[in-house]
N, C-alpha and C positions, 0 to 999 in steps of 0.2 A: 156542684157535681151531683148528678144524680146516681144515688147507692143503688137503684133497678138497675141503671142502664152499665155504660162500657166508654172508655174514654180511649181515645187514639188521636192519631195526628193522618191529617188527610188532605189530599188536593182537595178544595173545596170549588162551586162555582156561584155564581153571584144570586142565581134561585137556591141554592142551599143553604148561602150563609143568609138570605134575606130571612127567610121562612124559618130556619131555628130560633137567631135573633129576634123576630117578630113573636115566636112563639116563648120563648122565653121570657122576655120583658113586661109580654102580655101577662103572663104568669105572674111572675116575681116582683112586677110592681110594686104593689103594696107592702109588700118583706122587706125590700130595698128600702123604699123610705121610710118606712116606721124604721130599721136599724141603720141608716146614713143620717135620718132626715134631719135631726139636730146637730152631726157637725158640719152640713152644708148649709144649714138657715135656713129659714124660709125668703130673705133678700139679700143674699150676701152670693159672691160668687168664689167660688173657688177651686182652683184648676187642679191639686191632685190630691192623696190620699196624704201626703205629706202634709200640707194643709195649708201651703202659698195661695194669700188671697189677690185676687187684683186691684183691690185697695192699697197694696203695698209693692207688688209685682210692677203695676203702668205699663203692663205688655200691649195694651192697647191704646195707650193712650188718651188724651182727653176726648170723650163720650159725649159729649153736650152737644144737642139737636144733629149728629150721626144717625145715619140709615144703618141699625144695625142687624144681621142676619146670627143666628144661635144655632147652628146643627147639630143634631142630636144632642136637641136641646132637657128631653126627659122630662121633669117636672116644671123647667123654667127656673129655678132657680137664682139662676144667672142671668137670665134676662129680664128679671123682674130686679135685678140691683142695678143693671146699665137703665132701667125705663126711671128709676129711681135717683137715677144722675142726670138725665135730661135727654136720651137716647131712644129714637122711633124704633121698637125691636120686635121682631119676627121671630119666631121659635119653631122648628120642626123638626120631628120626630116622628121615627118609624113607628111607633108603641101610641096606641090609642089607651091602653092603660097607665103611659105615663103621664100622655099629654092628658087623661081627668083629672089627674094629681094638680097638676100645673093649675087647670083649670077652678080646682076648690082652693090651690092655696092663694089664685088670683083673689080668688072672690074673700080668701078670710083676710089679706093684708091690705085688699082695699087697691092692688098693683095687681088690673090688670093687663095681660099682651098679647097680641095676635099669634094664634098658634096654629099649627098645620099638622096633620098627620102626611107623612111624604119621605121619599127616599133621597138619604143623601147622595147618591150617584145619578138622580135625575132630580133637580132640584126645581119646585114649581115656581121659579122666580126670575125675573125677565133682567137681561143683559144689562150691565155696567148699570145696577140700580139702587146697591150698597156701598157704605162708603166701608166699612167696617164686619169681619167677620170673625166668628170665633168659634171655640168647641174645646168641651174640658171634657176628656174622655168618651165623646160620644161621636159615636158612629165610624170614625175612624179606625179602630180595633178590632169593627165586626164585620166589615165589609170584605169580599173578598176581592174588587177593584178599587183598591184607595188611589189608584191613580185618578180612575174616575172622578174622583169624589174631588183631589186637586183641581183638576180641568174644570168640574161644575163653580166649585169657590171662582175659580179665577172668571168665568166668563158671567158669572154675577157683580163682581167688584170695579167699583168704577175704576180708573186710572188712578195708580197713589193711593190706592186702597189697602188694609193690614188685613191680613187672615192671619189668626193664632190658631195651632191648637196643641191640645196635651194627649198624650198618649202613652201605653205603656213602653218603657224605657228598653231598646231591644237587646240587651248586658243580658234582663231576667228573664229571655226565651232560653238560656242555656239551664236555668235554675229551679229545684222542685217549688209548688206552690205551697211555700211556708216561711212564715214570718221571723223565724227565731233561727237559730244555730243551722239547723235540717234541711233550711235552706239556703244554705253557702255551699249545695255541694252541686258540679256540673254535671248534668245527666243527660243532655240534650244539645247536639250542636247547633249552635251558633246562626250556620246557613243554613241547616233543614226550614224551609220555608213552606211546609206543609201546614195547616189550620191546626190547633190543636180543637178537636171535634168530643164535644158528649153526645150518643146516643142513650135513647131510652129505652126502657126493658124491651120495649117491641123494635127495636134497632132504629129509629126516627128519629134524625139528628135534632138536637134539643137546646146546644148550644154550641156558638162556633167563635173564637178566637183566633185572628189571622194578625201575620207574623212577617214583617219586613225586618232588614238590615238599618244599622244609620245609612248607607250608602246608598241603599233601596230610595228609604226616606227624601234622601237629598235628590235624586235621579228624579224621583218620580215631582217634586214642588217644581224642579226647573225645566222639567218637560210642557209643564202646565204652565209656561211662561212667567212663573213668578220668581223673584229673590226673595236668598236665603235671607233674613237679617240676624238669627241668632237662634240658640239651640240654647235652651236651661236646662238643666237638671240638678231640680232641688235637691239640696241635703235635708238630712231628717232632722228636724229640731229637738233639741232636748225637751223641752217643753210638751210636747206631743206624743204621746203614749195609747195613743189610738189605734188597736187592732183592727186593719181593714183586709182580710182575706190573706194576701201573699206580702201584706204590706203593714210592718212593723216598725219600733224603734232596734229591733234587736239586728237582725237583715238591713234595715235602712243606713246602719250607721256604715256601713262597710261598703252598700254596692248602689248605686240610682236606679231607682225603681221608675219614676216618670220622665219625659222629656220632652220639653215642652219647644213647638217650632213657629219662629217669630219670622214669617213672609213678608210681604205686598206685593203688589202687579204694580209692576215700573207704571209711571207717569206716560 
């Protein structure tokens, strides 16, 4: 949040939420991974702040020589752990400062992967040509047609193909952004499905977080011809004492913060 600017909730449109997003990430890049980057790994994947890896998860299933797609994929992170299981993978992302991330941690673990700067709602990759797709937190959150973004997955995925991905869990749209006690209290309904929007000092929206229902969620994957196959949502581990923003051991223990939605496009 920016202390210049003003924080509100607003109907957003898809050149608003692109252009903040874009500008944001372009930004924060480098702050994001220097203070994420060690508890995502440099080849490890892992789907939320909770800290469920897919080493253990199997939400996607065995990876081995799969055509894999990564949206809002960021540093690569995670596409560099499936390329490391035996997995062809593609990575794109809107942020040209994430994807250099990606790009030198290819170059320092020796795992590098095809990456794209590109919009998840117009995906530059040709019909039924993945077998496998995924996304932990990225791009889904920040778009303001996530339906879009179902439609593009699905008309990428061959027949019998999985799309995963993780998002924030829609329980803490009602809740302040805070980790401990302060935020167990409901300030915010539920079905306001307005962006929650930061503008900067000079009023330029600067960051944009966009806000479905579970029902939203479901409506929109089976619009886009896919099934559901499961819906997660991690509990917080005891073990896990990682302050990540709005996402704590003290708030975790009580409400699900992530939720993670397990598809494919029927056969």
């Amino acid at each position: 949040m920016s202390e210049a600017g003003s924080v509100r909730y607003e109907d957003v449109d898809e050149t608003m939420a692109r252009t903040a997003s874009r500008r944001y990430w372009e930004d924060e890049a480098a702050a994001y991974q220097k203070e994420h980057g060690a508890f995502l790994g440099d080849v490890d994947f892992c789907w939320c702040p909770e800290g469920l890896r897919e080493s253990d998860a199997r939400l996607l299933g065995d990876v081995y020589g799969k055509r894999v797609l990564e949206v809002g994929c960021g540093a690569a992170q995670c596409a560099r752990w499936l390329t490391a299981r035996g997995a062809q993978v593609v990575g794109v992302d809107l942020s040209a400062g994430q994807l250099a991330h990606g790009a030198a941690l290819g170059r320092r673990t020796g795992i590098e992967v095809g990456l794209a700067q590109a919009d998840a709602t117009a995906l530059p990759i040709a019909s039924e040509s993945v077998d496998l797709a995924c996304s932990a937190f990225g791009a889904v959150p920040f778009v303001a047609d996530s339906g879009a973004v179902m439609r593009e997955v699905a008309r990428v995925l061959r027949p019998g193909g999985r799309w995963v991905f993780s998002t924030n869990h829609p329980m803490i749209w009602c809740l302040p952004d805070e980790p401990d006690e302060t935020g167990l209290r409901v300030i915010q309904s539920y079905f306001d499905r307005r962006a929650y929007l930061e503008r900067d000092g000079g009023g330029q929206p600067s960051y944009v977080e966009t806000h479905r229902t579970m029902g939203d969620r479901v409506r929109e994957i089976v619009a886009a011809g896919l099934v559901l196959l499961d819906v997660v949502e991690p509990e917080w581990p005891a073990d896990n004492t990682e302050i990540w923003g709005q996402w704590g051991p003290v708030r975790g223990y009580y409400v699900p913060s992530t939720a993670i939605f397990v598809t494919a496009r029927p056969d």
